[in-house]
MDAnalysis code that builds the backbone (N, CA, C; Angstrom):
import MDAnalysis as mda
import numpy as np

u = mda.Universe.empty(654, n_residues=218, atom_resindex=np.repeat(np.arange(218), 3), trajectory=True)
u.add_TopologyAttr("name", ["N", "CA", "C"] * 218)
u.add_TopologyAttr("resid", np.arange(1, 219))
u.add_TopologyAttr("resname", ["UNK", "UNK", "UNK", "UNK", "UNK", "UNK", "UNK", "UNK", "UNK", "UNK", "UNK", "UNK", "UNK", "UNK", "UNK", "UNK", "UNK", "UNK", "UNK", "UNK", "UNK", "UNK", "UNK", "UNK", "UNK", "UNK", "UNK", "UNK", "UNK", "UNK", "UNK", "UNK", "UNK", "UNK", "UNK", "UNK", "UNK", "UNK", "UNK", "UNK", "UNK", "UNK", "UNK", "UNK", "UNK", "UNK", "UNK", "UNK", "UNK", "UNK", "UNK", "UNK", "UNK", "UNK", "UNK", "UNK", "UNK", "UNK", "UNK", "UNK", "UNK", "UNK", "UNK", "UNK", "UNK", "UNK", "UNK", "UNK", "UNK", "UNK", "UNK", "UNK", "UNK", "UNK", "UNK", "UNK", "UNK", "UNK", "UNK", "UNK", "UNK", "UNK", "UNK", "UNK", "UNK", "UNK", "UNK", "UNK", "UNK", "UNK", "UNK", "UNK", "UNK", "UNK", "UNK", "UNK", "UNK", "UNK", "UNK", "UNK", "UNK", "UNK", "UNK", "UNK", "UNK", "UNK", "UNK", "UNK", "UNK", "UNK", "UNK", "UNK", "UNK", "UNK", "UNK", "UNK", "UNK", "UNK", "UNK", "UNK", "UNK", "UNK", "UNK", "UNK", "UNK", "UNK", "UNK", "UNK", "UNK", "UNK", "UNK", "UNK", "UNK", "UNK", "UNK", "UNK", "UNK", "UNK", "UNK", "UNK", "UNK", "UNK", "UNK", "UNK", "UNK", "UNK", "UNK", "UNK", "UNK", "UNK", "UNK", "UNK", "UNK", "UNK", "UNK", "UNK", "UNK", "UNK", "UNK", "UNK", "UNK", "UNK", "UNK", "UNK", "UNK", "UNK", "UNK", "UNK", "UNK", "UNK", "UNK", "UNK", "UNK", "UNK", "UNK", "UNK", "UNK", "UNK", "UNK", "UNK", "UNK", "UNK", "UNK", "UNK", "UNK", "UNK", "UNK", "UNK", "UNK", "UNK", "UNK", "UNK", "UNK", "UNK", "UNK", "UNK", "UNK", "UNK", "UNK", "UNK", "UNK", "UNK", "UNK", "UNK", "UNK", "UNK", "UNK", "UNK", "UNK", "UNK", "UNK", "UNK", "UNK", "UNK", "UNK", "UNK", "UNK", "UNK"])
u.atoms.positions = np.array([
    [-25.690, -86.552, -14.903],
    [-25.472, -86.011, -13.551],
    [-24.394, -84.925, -13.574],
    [-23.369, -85.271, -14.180],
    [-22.348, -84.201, -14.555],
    [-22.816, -82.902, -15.369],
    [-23.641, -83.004, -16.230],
    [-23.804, -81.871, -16.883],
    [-24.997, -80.897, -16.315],
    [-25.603, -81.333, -15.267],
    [-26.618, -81.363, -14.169],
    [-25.577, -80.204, -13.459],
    [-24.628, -80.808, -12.811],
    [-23.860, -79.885, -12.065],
    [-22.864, -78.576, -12.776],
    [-22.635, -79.072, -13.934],
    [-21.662, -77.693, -15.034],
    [-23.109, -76.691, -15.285],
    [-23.913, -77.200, -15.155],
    [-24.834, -75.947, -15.615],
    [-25.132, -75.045, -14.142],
    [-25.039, -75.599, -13.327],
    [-25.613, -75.410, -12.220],
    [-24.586, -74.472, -11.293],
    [-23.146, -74.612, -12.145],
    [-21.868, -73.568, -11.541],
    [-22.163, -72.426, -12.715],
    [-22.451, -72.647, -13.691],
    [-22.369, -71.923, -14.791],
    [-23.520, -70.739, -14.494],
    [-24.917, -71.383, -14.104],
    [-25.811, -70.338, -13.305],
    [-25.307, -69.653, -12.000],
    [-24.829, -70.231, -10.786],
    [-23.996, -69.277, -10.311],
    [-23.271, -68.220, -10.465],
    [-22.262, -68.755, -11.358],
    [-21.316, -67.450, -12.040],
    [-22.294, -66.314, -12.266],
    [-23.366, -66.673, -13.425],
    [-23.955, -65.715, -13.830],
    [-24.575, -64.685, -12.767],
    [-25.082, -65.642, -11.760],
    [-25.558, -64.646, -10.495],
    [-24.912, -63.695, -9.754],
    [-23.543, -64.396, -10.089],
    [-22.552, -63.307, -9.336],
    [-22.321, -62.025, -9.889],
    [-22.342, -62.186, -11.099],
    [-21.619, -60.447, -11.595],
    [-22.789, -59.646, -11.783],
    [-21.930, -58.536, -12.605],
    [-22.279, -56.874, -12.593],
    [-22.816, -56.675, -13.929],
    [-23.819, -56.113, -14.282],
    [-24.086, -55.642, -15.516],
    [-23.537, -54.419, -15.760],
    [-23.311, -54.062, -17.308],
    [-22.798, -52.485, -17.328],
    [-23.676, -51.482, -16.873],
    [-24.852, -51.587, -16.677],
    [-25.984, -50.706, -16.450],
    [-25.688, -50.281, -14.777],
    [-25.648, -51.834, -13.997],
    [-25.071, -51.389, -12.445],
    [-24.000, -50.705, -12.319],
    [-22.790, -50.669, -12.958],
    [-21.336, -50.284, -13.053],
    [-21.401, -49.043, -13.345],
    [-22.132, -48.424, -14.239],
    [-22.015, -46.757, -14.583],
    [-23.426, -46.428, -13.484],
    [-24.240, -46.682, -12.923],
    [-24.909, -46.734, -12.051],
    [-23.897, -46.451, -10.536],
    [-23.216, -46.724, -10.364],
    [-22.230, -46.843, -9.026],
    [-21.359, -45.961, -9.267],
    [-20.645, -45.989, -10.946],
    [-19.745, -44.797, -10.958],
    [-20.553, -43.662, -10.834],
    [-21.304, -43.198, -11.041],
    [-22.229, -42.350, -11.002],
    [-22.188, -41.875, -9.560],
    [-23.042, -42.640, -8.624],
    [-23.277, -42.517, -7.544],
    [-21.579, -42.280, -6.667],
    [-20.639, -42.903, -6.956],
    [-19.716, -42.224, -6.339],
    [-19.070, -40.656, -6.927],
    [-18.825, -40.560, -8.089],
    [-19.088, -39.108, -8.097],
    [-19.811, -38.081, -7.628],
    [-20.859, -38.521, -7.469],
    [-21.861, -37.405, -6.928],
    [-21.459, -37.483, -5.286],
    [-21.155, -38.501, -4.796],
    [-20.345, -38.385, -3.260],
    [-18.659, -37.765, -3.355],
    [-18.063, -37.805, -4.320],
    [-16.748, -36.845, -4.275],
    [-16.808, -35.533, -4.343],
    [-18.214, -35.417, -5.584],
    [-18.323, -33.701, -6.075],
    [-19.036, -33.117, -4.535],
    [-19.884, -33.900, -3.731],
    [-20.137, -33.175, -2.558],
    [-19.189, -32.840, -1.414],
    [-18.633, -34.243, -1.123],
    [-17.060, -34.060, -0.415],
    [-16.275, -33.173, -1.115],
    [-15.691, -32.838, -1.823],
    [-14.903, -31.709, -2.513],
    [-15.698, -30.703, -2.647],
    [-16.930, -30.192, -2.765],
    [-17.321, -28.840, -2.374],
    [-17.250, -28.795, -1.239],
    [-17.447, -29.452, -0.045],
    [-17.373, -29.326, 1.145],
    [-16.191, -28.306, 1.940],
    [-15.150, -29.188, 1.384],
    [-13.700, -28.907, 1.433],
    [-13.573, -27.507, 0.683],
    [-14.172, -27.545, -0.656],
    [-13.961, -26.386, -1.062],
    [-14.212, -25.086, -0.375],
    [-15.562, -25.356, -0.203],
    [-16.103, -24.321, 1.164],
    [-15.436, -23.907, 2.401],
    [-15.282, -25.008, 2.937],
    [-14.339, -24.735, 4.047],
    [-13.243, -23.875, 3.960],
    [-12.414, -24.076, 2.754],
    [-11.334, -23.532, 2.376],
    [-11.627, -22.272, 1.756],
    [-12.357, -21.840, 1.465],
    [-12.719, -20.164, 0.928],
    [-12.974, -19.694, 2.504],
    [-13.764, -20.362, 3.381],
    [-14.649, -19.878, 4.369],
    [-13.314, -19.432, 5.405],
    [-12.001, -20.205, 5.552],
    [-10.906, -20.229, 6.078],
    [-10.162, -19.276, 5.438],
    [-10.036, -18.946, 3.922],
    [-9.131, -17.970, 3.895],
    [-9.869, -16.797, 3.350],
    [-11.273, -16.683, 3.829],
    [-11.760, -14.985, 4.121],
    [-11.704, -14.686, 5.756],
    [-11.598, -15.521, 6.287],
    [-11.088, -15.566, 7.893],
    [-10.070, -14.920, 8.313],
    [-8.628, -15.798, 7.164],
    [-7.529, -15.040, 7.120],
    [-7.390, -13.667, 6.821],
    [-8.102, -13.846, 6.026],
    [-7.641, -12.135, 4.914],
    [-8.613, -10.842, 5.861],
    [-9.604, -11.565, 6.209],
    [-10.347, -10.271, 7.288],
    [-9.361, -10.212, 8.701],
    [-9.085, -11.086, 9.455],
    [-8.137, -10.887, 10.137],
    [-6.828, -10.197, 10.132],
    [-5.946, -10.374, 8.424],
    [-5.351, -9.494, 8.131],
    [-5.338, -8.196, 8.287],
    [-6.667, -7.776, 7.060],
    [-6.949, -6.805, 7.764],
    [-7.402, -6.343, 8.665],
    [-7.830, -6.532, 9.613],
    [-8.421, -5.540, 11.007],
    [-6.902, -5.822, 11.649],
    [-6.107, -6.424, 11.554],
    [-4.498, -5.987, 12.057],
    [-4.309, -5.026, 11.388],
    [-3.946, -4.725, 10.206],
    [-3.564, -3.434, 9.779],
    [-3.954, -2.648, 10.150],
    [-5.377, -2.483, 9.928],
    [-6.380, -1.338, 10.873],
    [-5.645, -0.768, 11.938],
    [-5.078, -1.679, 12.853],
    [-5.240, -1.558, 13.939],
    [-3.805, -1.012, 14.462],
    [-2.884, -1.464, 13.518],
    [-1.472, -1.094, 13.408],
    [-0.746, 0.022, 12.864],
    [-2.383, 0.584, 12.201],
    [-2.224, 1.796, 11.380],
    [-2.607, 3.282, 12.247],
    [-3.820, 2.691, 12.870],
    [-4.732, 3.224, 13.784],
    [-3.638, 3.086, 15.352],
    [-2.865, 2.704, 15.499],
    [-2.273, 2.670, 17.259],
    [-0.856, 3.693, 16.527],
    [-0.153, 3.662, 15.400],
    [0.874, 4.093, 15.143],
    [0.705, 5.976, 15.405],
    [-0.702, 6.149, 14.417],
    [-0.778, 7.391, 14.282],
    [-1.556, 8.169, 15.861],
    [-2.277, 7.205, 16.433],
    [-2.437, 7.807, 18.010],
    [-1.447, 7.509, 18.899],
    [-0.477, 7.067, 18.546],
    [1.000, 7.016, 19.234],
    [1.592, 8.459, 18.681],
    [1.807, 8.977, 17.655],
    [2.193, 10.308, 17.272],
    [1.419, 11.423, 17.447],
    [-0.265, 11.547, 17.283],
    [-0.339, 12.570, 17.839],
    [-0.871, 13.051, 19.539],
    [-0.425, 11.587, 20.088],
    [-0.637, 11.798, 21.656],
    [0.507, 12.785, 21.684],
    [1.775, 12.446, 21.279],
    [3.155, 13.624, 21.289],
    [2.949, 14.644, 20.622],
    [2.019, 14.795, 20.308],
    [1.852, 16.572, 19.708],
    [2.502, 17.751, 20.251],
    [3.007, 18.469, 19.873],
    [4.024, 19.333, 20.477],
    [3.909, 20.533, 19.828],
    [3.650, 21.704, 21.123],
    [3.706, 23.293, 20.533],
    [3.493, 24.073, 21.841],
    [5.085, 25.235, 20.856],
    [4.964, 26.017, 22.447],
    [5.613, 26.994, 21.481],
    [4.614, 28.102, 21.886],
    [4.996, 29.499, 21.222],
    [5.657, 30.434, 21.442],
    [7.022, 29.722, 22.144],
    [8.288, 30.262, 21.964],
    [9.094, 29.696, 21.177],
    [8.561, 28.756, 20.307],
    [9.645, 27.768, 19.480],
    [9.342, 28.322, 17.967],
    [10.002, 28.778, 17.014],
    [9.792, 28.871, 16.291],
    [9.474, 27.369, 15.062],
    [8.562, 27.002, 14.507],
    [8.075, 25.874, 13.895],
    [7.414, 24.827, 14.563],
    [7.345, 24.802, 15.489],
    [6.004, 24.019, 16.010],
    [4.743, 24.365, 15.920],
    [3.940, 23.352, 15.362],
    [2.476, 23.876, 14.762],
    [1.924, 22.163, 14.947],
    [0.391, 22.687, 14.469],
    [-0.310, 21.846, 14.364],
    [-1.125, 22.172, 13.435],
    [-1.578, 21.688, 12.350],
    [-2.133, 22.214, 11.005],
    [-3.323, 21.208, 10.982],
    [-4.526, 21.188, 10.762],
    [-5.277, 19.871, 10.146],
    [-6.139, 20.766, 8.742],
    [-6.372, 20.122, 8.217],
    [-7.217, 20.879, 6.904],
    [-8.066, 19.931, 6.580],
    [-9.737, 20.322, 5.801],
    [-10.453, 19.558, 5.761],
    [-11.152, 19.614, 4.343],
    [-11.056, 18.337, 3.873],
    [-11.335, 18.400, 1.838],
    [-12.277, 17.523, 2.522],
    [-13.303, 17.419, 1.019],
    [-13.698, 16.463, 0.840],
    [-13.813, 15.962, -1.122],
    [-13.740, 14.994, -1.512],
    [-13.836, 14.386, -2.920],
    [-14.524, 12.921, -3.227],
    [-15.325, 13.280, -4.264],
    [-16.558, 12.397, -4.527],
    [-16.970, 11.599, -3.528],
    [-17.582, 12.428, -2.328],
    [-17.855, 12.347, -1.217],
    [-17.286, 11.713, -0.352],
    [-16.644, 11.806, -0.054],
    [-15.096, 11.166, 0.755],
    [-14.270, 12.361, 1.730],
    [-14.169, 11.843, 2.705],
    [-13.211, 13.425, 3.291],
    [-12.054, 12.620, 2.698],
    [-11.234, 13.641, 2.805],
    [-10.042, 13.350, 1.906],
    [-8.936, 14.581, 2.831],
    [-8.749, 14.424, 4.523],
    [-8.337, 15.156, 5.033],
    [-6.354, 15.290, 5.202],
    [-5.479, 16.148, 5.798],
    [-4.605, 16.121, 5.730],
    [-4.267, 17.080, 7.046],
    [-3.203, 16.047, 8.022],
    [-2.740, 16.897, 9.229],
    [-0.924, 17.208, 9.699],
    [-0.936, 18.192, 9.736],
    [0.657, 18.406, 10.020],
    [0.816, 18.868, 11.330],
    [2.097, 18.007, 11.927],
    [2.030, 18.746, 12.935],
    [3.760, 18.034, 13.602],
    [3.873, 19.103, 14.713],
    [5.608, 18.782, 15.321],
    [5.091, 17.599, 16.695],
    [5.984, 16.754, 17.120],
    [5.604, 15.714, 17.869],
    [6.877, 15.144, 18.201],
    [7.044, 14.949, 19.716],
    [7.941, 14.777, 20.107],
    [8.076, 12.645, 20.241],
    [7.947, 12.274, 19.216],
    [7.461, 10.612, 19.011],
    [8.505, 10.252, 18.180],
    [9.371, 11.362, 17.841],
    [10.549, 10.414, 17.313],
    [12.076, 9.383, 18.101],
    [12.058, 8.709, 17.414],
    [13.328, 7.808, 17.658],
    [14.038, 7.673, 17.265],
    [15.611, 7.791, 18.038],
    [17.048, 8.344, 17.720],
    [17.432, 6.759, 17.550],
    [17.828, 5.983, 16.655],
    [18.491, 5.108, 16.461],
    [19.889, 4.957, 17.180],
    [19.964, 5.978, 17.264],
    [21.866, 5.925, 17.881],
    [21.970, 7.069, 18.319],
    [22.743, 7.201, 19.501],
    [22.831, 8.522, 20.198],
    [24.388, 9.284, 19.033],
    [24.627, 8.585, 18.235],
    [25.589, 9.413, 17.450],
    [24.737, 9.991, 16.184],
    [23.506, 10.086, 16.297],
    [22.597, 10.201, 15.264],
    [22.190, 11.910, 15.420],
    [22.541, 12.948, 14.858],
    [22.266, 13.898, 14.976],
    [20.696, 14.650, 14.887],
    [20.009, 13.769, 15.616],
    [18.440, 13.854, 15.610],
    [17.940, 14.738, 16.665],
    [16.660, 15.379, 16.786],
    [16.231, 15.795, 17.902],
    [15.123, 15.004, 18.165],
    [14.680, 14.784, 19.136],
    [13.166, 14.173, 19.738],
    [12.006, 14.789, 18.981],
    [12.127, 15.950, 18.842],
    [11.000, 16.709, 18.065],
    [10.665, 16.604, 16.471],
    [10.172, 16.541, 16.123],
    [9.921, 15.658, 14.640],
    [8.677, 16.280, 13.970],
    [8.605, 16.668, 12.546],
    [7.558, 17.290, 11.991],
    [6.892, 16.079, 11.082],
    [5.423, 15.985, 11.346],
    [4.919, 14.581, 10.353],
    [3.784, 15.237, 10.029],
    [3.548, 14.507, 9.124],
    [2.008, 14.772, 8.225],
    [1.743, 13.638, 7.644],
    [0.176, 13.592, 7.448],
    [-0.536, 12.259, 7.494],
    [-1.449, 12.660, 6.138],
    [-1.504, 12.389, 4.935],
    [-1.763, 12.632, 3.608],
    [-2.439, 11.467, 3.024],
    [-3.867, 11.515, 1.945],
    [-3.819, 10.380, 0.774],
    [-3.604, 11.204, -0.642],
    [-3.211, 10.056, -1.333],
    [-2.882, 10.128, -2.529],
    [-3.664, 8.646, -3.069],
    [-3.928, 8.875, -4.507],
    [-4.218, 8.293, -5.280],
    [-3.616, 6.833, -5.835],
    [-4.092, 5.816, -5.476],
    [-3.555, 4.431, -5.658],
    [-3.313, 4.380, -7.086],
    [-2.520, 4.431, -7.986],
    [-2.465, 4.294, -9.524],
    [-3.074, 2.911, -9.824],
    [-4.337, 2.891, -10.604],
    [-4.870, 1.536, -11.283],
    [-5.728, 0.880, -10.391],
    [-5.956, 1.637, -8.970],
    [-7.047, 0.892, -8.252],
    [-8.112, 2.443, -8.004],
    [-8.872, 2.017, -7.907],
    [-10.097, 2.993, -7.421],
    [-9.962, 3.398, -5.907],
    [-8.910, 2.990, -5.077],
    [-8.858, 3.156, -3.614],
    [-7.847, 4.582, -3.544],
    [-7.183, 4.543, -2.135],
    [-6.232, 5.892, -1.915],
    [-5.170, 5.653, -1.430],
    [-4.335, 5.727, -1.102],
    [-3.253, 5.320, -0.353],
    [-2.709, 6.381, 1.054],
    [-2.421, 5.572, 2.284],
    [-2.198, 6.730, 3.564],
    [-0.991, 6.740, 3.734],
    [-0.454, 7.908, 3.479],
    [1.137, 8.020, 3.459],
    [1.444, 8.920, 4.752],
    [2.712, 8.371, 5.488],
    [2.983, 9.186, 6.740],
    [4.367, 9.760, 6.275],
    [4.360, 11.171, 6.687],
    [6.065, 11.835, 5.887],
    [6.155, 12.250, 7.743],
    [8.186, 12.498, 7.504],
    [8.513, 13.070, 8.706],
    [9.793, 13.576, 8.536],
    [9.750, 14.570, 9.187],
    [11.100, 15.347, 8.837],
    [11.888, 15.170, 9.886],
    [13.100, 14.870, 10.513],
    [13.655, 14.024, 11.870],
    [14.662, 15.197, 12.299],
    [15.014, 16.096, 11.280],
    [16.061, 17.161, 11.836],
    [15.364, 18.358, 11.634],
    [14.308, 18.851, 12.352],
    [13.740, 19.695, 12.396],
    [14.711, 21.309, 12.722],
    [15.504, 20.974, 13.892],
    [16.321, 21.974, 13.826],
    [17.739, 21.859, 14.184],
    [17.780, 21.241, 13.272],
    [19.183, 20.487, 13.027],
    [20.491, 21.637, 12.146],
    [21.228, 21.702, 12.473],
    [21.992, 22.147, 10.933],
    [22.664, 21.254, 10.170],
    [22.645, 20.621, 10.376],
    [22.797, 19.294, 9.216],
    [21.436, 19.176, 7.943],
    [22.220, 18.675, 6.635],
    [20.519, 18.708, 5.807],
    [19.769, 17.997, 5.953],
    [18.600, 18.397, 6.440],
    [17.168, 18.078, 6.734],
    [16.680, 16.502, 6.159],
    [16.173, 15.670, 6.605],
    [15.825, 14.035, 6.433],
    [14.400, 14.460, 6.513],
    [14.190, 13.890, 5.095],
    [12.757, 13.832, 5.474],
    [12.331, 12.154, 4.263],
    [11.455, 11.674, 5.913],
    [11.519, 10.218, 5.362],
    [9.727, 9.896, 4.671],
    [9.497, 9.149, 3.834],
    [8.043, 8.956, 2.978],
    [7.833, 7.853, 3.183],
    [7.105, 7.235, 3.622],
    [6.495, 5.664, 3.702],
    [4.915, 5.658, 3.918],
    [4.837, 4.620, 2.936],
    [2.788, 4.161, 3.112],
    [2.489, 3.572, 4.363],
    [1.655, 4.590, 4.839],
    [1.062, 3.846, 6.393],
    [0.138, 2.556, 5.953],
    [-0.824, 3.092, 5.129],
    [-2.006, 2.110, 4.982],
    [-2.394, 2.046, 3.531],
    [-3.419, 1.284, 2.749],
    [-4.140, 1.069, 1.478],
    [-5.251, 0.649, 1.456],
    [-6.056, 0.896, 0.382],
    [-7.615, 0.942, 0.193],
    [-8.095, 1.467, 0.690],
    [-7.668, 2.811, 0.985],
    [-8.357, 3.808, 1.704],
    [-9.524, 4.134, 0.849],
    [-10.301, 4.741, 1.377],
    [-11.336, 5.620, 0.347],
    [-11.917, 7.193, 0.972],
    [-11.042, 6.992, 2.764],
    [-11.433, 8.474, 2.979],
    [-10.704, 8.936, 4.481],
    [-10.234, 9.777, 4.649],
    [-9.516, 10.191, 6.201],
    [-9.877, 11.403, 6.618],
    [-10.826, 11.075, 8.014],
    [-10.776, 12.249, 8.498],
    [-10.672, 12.641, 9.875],
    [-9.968, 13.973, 9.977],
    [-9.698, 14.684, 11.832],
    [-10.623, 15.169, 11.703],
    [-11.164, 15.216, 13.583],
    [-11.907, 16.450, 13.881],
    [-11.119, 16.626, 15.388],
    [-11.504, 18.142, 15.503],
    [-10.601, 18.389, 16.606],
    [-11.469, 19.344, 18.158],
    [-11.143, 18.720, 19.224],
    [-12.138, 19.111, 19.845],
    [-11.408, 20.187, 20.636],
    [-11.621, 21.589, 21.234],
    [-11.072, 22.596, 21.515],
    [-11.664, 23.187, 22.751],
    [-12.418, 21.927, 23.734],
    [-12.950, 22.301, 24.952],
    [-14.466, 22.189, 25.337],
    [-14.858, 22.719, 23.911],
    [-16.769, 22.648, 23.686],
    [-16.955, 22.007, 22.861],
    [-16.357, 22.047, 21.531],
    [-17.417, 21.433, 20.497],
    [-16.173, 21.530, 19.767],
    [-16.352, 19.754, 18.983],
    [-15.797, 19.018, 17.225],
    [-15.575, 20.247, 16.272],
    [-14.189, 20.345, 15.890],
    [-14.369, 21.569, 14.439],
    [-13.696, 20.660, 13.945],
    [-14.018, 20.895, 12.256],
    [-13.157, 20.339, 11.111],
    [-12.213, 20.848, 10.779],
    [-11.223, 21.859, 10.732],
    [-10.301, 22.272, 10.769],
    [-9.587, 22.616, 12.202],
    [-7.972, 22.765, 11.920],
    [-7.253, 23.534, 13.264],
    [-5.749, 24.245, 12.997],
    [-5.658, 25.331, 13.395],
    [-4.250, 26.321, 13.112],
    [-3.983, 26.609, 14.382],
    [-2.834, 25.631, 14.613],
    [-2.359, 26.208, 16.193],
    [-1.989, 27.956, 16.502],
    [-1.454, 28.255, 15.446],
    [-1.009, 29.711, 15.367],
    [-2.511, 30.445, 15.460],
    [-3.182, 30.678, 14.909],
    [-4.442, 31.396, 15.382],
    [-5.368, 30.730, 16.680],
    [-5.294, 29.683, 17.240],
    [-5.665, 28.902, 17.974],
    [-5.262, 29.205, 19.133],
    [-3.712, 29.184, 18.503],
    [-2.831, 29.271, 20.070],
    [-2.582, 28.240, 21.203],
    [-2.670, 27.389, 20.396],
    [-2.886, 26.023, 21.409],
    [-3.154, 24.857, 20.542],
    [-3.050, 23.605, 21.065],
    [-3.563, 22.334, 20.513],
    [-4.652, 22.018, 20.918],
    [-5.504, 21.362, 20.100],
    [-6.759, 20.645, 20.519],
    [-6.801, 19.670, 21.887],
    [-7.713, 19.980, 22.550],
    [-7.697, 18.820, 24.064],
    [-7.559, 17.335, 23.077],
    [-8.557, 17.213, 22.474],
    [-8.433, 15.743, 21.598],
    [-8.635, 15.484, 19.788],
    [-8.249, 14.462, 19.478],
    [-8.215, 14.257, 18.494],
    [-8.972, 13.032, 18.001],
    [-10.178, 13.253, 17.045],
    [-10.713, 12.322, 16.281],
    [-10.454, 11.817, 15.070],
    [-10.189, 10.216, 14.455],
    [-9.529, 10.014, 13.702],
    [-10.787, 9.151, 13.405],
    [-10.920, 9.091, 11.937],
    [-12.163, 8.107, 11.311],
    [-11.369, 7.869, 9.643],
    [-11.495, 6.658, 9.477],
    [-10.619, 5.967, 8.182],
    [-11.961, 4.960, 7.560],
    [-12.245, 5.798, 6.221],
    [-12.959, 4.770, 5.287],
    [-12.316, 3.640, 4.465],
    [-12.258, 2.476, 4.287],
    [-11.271, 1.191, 4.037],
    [-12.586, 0.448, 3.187],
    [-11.486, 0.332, 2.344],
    [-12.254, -1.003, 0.807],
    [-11.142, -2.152, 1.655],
    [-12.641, -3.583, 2.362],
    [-11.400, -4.577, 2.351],
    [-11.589, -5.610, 1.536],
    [-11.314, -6.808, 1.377],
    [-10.702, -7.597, 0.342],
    [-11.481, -7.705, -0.330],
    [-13.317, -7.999, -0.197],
    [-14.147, -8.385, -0.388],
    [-15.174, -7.086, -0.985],
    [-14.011, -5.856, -1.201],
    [-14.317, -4.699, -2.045],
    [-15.584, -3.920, -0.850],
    [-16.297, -4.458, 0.097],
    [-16.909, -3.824, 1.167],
    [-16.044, -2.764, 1.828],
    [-16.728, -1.300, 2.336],
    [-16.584, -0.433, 2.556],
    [-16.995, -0.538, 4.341],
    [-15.872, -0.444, 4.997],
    [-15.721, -0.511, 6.198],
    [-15.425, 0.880, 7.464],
    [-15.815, 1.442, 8.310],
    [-15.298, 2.265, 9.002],
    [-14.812, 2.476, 10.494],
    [-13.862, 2.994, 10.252],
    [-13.194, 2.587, 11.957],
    [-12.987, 4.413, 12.647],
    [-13.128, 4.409, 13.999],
    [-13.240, 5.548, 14.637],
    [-12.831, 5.542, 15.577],
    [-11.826, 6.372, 15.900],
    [-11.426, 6.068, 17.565],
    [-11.182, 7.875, 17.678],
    [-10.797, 8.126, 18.946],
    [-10.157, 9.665, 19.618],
    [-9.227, 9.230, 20.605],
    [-8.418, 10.032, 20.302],
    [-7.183, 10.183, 21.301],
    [-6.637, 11.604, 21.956],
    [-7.085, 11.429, 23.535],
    [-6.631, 12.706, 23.936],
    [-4.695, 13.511, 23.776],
    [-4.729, 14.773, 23.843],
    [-3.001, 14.889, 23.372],
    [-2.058, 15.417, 24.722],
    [-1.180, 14.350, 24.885],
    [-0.745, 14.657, 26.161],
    [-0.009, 15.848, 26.617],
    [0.148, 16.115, 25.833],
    [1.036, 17.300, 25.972],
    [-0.019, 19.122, 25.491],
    [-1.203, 18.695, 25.691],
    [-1.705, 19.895, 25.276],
    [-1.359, 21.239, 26.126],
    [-1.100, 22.666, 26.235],
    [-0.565, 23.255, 26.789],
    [-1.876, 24.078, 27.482],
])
């Protein structure tokens, strides 16, 4: 009767467990539920920081794009002043405009009224060549003592990057020209068109376009 019942726990036991075949069977099956949960996540997390990085950029865009129609809304020329102009010139390279505009603009800011500055300010809006990337770089220069007798400040800083192309057109009442010489002109353009070709993160070629009329046209 006793050995009736030791066999009879002893078959139990056996019923209870795991073979190795079930055990790598289950490890199995939970891996294949982590590697999906962790791509999941993975996804999410690329999908979140191309979110970021495009958001990035279209701020820049946009910070780049409000700075420089903040300066040439102040466009400034009056042909009793000697050096006030408005210059735009129009390139183009491996099919790219590749444009460049100078001009006097009354958009500067005196840090300190002990600052021997005038309001009137000469800037130009230039690319140059990104060293080691295939893009361009948008550099804004400005000269702050235009007619100063003190020596002349003239300050260099990168507006923008990954450029791949900048261009003005300038409208003169009737019709868009690609170039403008206030001195033969005799005047400033009623408005100004600004169009910027941009490599963004994702190496895609993007374009932004806006016009800004110039308040001060004479």
């Amino acid at each position: 009767m006793a050995r009736g019942k030791e066999k009879e726990v002893l078959h139990l036991n056996k019923q209870n467990g795991f073979t190795l075949l079930e055990i790598l069977v289950a490890i199995a099956i939970t891996a294949v539920i982590f590697s999906l949960v962790y791509g999941s996540f993975s996804t999410s997390f690329s999908v979140s920081d191309r979110i970021m990085e495009d958001r990035e950029f279209y701020r820049t865009v946009r910070v780049t794009l409000s700075r420089m129609i903040h300066e040439l809304e102040s466009a400034y020329w009056n042909p009793d002043e000697e050096g006030t102009l408005l210059m735009g010139s129009h390139a183009q390279v491996d099919g790219y405009p590749r444009d460049s505009v100078r001009f006097t603009s009354l958009s500067h800011y005196r840090r300190g009224a002990e600052n021997r500055e005038s309001d009137l300010n000469l800037l130009r809006y230039y690319l140059e060549e990104d060293r080691g990337h295939s893009t361009l770089l948008l550099f804004h220069e400005e000269e702050v003592n235009l007619f100063s007798l003190t020596p002349k400040t003239q300050q260099v800083f990168e507006l923008g990057e990954r450029l791949k192309g900048l261009e003005f057109k300038y409208y003169d009442g009737k019709e868009w020209v690609e170039n403008w010489d206030s001195t033969e002109r005799r005047g400033l353009p009623k408005a100004i068109e600004i169009n910027l070709v941009l490599e963004d993160i994702q190496g895609r070629e993007r374009e932004f376009t806006t016009k800004t009329t110039l308040g001060l046209v004479q």
